[in-house]
KOLTI-927632 format. One record per residue: residue in one letter; residue number from 1; x, y, z of N, C-alpha, C in turn. Coordinates in Angstrom, 2 decimals, padded with zeros to 5 digits. Example, Ala and Ser with C-alpha at 12.3 -4.5 7.8 and 13.67 -1.06 7.14 Angstrom:
// residues 2
   residuo   num       nc1       nc2       nc3      cac1      cac2      cac3       cc1       cc2       cc3
         a     1    013.19   -005.69    007.80    012.30   -004.50    007.80    013.20   -003.30    007.80
         s     2    012.85   -002.25    007.08    013.67   -001.06    007.14    012.90    000.03    007.87
***
This chain:
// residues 163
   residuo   num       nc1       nc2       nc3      cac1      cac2      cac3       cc1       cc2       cc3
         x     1   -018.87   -105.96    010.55   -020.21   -105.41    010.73   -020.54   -105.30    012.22
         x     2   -019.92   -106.45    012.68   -020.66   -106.19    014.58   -019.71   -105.04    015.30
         x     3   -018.48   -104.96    014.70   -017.57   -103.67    015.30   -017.96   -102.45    015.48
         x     4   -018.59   -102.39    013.49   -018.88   -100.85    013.26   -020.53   -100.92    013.75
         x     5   -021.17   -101.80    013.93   -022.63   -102.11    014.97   -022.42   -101.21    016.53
         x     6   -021.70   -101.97    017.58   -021.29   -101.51    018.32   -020.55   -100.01    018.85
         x     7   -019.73   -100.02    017.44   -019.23   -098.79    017.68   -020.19   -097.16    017.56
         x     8   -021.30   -097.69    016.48   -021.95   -096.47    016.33   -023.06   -096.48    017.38
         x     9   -023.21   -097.63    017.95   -024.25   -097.47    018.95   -024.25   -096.90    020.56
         x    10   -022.55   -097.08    020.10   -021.51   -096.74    021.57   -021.93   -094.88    021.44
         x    11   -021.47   -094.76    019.79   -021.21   -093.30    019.40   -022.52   -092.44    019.66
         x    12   -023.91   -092.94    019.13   -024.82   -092.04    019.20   -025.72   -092.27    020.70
         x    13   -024.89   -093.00    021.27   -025.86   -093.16    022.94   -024.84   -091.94    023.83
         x    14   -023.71   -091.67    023.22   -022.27   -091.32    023.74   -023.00   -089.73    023.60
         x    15   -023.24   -089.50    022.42   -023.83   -088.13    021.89   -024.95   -087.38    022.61
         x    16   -025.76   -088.61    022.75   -026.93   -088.22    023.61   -026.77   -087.06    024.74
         x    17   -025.68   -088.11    025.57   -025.18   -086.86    026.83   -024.82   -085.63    026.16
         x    18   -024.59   -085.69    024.85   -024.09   -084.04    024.98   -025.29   -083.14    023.82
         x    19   -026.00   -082.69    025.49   -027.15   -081.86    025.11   -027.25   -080.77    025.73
         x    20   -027.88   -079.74    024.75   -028.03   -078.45    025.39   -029.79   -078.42    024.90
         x    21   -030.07   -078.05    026.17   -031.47   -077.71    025.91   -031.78   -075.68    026.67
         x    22   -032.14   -075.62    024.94   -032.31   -073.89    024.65   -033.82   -073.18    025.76
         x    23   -033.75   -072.61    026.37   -034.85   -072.19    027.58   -036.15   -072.05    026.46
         x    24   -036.03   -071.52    025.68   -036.90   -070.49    024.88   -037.69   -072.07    024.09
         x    25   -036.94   -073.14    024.10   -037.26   -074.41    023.57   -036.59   -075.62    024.07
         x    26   -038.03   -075.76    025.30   -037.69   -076.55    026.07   -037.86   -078.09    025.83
         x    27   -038.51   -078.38    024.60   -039.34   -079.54    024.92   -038.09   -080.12    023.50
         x    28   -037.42   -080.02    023.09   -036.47   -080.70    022.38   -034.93   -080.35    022.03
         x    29   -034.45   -080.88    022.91   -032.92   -080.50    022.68   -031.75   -080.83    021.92
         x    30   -031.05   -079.82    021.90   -029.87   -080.23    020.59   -028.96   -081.31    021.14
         x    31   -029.21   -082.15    020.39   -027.67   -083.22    020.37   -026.43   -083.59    019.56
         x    32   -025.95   -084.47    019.38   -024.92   -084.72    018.31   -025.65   -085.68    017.61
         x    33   -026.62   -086.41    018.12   -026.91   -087.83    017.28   -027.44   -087.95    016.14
         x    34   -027.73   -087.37    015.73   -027.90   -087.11    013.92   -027.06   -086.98    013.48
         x    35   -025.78   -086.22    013.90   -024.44   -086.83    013.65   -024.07   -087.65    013.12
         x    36   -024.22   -088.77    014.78   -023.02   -090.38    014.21   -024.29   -091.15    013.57
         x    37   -025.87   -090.80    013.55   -026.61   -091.75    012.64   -026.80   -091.25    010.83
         x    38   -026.15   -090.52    010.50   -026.02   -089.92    009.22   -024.58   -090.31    008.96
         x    39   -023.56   -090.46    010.06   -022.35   -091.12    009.75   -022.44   -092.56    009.65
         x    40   -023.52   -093.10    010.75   -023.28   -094.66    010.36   -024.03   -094.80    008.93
         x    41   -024.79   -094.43    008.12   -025.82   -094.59    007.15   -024.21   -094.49    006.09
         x    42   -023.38   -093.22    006.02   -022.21   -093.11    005.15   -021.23   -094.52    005.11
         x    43   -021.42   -094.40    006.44   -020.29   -095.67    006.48   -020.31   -097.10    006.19
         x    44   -022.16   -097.17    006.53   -022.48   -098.83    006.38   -024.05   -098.72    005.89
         x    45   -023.97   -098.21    005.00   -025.53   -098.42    003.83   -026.24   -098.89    004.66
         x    46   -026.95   -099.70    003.93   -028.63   -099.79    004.44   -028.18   -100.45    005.82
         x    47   -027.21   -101.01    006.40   -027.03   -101.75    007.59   -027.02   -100.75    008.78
         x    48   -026.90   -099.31    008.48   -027.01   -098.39    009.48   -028.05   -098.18    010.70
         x    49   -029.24   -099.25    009.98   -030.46   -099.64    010.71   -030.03   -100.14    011.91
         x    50   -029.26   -100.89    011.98   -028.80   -101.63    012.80   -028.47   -101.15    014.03
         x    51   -027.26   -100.41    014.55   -026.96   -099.77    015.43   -027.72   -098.59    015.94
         x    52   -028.69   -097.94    014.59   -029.85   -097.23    015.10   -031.02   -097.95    015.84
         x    53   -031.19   -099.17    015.59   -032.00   -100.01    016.43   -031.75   -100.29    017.54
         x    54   -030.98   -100.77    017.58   -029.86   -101.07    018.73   -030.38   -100.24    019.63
         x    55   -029.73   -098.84    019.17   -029.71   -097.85    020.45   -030.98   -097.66    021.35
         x    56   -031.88   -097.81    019.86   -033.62   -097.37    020.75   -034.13   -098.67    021.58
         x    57   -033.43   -099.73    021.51   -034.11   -101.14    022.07   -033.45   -100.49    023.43
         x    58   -032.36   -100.47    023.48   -031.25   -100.48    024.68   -031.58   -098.94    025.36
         x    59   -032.33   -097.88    024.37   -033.29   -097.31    025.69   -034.35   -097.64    026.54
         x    60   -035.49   -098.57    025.32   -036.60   -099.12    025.75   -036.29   -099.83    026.84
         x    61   -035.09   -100.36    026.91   -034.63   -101.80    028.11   -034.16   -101.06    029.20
         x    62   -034.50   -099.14    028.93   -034.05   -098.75    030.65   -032.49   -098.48    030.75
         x    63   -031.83   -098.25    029.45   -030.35   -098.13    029.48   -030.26   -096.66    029.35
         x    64   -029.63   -095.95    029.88   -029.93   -094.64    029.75   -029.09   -094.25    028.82
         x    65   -029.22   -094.26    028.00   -028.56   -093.99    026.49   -029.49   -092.25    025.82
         x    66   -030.64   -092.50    026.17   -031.44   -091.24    025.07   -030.64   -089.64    025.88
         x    67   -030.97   -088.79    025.35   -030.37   -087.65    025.47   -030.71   -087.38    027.04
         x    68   -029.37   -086.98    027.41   -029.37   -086.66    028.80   -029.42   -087.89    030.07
         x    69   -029.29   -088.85    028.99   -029.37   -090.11    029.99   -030.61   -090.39    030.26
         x    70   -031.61   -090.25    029.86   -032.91   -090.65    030.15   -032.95   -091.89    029.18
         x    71   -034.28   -092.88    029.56   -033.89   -093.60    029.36   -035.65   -094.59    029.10
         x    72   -035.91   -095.00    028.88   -037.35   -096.23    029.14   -038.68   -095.47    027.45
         x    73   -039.58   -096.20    027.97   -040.32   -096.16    026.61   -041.54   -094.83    027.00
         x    74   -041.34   -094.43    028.43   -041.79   -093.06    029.04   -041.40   -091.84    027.67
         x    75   -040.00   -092.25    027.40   -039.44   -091.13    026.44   -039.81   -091.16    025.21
         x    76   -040.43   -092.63    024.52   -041.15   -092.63    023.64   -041.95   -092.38    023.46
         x    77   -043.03   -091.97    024.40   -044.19   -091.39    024.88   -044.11   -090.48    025.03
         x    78   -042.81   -089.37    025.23   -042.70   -088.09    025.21   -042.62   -087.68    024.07
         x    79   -042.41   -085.76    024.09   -042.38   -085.07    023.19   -041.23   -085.32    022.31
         x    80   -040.34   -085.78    022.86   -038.96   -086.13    021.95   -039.29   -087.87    021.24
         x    81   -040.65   -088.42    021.58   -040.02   -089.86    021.41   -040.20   -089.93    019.51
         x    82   -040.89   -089.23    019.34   -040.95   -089.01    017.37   -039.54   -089.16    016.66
         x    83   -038.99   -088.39    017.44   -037.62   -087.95    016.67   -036.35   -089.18    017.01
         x    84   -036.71   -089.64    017.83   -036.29   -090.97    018.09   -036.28   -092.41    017.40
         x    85   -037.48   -092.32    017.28   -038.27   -093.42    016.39   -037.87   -092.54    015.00
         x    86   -038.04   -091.74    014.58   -036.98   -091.11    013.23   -036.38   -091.75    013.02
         x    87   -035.21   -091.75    013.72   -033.74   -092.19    013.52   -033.94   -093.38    013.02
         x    88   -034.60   -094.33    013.31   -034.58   -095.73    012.37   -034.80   -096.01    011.29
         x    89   -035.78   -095.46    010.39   -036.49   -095.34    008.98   -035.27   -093.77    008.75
         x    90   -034.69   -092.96    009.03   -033.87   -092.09    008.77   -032.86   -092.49    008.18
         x    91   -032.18   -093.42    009.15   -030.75   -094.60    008.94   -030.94   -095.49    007.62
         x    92   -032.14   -096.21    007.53   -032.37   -097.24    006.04   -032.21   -096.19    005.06
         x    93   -033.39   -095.22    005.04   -033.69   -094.37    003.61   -032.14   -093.59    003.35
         x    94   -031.08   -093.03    004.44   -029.98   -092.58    004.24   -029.25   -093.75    003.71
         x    95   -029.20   -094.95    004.12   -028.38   -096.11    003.48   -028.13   -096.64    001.88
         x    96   -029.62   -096.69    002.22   -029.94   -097.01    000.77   -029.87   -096.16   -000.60
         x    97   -030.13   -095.17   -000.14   -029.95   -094.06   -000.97   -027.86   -093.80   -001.34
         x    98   -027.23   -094.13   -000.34   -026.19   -093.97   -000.58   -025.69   -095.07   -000.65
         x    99   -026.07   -096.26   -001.14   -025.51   -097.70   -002.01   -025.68   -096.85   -003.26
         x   100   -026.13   -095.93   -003.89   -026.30   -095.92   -005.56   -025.25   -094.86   -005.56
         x   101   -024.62   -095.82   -006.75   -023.50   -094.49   -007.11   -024.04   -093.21   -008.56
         x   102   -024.68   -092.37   -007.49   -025.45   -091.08   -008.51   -024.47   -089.70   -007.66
         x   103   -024.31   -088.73   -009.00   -024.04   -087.97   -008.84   -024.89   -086.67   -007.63
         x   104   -024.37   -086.40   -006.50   -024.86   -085.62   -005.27   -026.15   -086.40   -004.33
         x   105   -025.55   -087.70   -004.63   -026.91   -088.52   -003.76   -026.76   -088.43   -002.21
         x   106   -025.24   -088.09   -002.14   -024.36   -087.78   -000.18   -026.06   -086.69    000.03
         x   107   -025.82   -085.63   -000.37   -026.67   -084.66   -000.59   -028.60   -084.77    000.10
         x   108   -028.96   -085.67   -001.14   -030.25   -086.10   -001.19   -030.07   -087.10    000.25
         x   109   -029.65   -088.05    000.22   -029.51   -089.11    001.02   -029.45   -088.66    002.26
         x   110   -028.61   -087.56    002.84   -028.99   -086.59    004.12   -030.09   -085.92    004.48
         x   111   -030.54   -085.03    003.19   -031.73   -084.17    003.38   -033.13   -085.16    003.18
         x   112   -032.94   -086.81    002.62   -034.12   -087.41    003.03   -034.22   -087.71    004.92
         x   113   -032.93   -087.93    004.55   -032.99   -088.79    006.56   -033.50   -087.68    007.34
         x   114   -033.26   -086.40    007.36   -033.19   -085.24    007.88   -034.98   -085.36    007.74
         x   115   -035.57   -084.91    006.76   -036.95   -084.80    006.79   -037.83   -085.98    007.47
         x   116   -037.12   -087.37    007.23   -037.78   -088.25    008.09   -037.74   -088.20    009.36
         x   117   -036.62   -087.50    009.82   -036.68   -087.27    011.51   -037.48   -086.04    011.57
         x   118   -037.78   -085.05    010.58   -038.73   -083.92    011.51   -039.67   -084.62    011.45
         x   119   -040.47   -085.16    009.87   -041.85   -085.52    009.57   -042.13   -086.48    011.35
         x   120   -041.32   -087.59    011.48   -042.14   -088.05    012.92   -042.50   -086.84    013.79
         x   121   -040.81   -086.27    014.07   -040.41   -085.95    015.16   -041.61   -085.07    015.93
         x   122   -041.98   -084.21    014.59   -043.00   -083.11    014.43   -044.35   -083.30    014.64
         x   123   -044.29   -084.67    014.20   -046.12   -085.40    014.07   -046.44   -086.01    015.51
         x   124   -045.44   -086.19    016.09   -045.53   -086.97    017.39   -045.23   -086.02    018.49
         x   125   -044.75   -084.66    018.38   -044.47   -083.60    019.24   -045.64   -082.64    019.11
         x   126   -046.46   -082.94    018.33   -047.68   -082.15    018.05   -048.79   -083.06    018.82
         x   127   -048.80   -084.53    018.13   -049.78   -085.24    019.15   -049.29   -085.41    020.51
         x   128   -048.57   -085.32    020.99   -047.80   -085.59    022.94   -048.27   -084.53    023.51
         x   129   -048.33   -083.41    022.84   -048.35   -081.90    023.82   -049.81   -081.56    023.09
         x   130   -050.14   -081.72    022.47   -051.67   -081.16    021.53   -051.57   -079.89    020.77
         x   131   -050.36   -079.72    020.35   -049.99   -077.98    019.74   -050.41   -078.32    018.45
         x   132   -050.67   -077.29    017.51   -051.00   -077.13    016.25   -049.48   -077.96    015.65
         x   133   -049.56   -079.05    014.13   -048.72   -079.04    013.76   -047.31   -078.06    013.50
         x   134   -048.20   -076.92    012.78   -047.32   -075.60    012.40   -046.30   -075.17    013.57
         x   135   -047.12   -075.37    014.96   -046.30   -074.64    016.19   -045.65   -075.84    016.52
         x   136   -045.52   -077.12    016.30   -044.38   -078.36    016.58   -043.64   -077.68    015.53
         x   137   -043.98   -077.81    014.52   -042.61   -077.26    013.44   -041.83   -076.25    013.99
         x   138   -042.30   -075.27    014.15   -041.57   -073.87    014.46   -040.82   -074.30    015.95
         x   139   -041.04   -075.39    016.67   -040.69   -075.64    017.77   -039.85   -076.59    017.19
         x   140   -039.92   -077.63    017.04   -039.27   -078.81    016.63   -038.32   -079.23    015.36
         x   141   -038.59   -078.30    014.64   -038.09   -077.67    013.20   -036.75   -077.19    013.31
         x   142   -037.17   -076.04    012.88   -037.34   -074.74    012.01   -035.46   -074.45    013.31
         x   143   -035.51   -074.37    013.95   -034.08   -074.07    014.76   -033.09   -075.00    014.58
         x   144   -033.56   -075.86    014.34   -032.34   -077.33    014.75   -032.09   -077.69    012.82
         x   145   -032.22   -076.76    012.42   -031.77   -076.74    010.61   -030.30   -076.37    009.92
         x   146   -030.43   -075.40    010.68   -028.84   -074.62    010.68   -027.72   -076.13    010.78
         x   147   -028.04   -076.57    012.21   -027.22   -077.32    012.81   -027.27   -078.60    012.01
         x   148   -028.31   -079.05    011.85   -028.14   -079.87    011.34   -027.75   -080.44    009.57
         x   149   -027.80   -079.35    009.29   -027.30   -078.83    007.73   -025.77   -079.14    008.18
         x   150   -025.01   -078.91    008.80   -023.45   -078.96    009.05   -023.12   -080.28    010.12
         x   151   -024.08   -080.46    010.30   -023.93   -082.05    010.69   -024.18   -083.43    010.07
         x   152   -024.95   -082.57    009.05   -024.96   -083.34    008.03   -023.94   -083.17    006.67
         x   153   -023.16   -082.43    006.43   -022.12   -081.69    005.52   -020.45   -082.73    006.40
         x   154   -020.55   -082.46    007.73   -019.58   -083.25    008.72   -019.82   -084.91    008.16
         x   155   -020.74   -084.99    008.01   -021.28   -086.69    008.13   -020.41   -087.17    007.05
         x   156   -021.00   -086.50    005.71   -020.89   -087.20    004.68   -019.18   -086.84    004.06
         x   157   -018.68   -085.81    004.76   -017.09   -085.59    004.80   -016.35   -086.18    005.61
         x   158   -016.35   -087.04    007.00   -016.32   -087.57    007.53   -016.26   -089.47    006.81
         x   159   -017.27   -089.66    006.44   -017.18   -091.15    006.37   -017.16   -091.40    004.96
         x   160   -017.09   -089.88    004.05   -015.80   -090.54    002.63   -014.86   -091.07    002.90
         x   161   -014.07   -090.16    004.24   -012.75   -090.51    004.78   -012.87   -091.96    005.12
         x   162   -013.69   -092.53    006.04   -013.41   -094.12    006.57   -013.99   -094.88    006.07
         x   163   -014.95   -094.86    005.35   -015.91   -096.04    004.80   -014.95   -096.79    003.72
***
């Protein structure tokens, strides 16, 4: 448990750096880390909390881990810090959901984590900047779906293989 702890916390701080932020949508950029936190949830059920915690303490502590290397509780206070704070309640509800052995729960168990990171991401990118919910969505949303539909399809094909 402290291996695959470490290792995913190594993985989604690792991810962070690799960001592209789209001109046209500036205020939230694409990463990998929904990635390795939909992979750690496959790999280690409800314990996926864990290394998702991890990561956000060890930004709060000034480690420059969050996307692009930024780093302190400034970013939680930013427009991105919703989607951040996601990732933790994202990681349990993906865990848990995939301890039950039900037919297409890989499925459900992604597209819950997935909605728990817009529902903050969205609610807290709307209150930071003062935009209409609807226009956080269409900002914060509505683009990063595609991608994350196949990062989430990667996840759960991915850590059939190792779990």
């Amino acid at each position: 448990m402290l291996t695959r702890t470490a290792t995913f916390t190594a993985l989604i701080a690792i991810s962070g750096w690799i960001s592209i932020t789209i001109p046209f949508l500036p205020l939230v950029p694409f990463t990998l880390q929904t990635l390795f936190i939909l992979l750690a949830a496959v790999v280690m059920k409800r314990y996926a909390v864990l290394p998702v915690a991890l990561y956000v303490l060890l930004g709060i502590c000034n480690l420059p881990v969050f996307h692009n290397g930024t780093a302190g509780i400034g970013v939680l206070l930013g427009p991105t810090g919703g989607y951040i704070v996601g990732f933790i309640p994202a990681a349990l509800i993906a865990g848990l959901l995939l301890e039950k052995d039900i037919k297409f729960i890989g499925i459900a168990a992604i597209t819950a984590a997935s909605i728990m990171i817009y529902a903050l991401g969205t609610a807290w990118l709307s209150v930071s900047t003062g935009m209409p919910f609807a226009a956080a969505a269409m900002i914060g949303v509505i683009p990063f779906i595609p991608g994350d539909i196949i990062k989430g399809a990667a996840a759960l094909a991915i850590g059939k293989r190792i779990a």
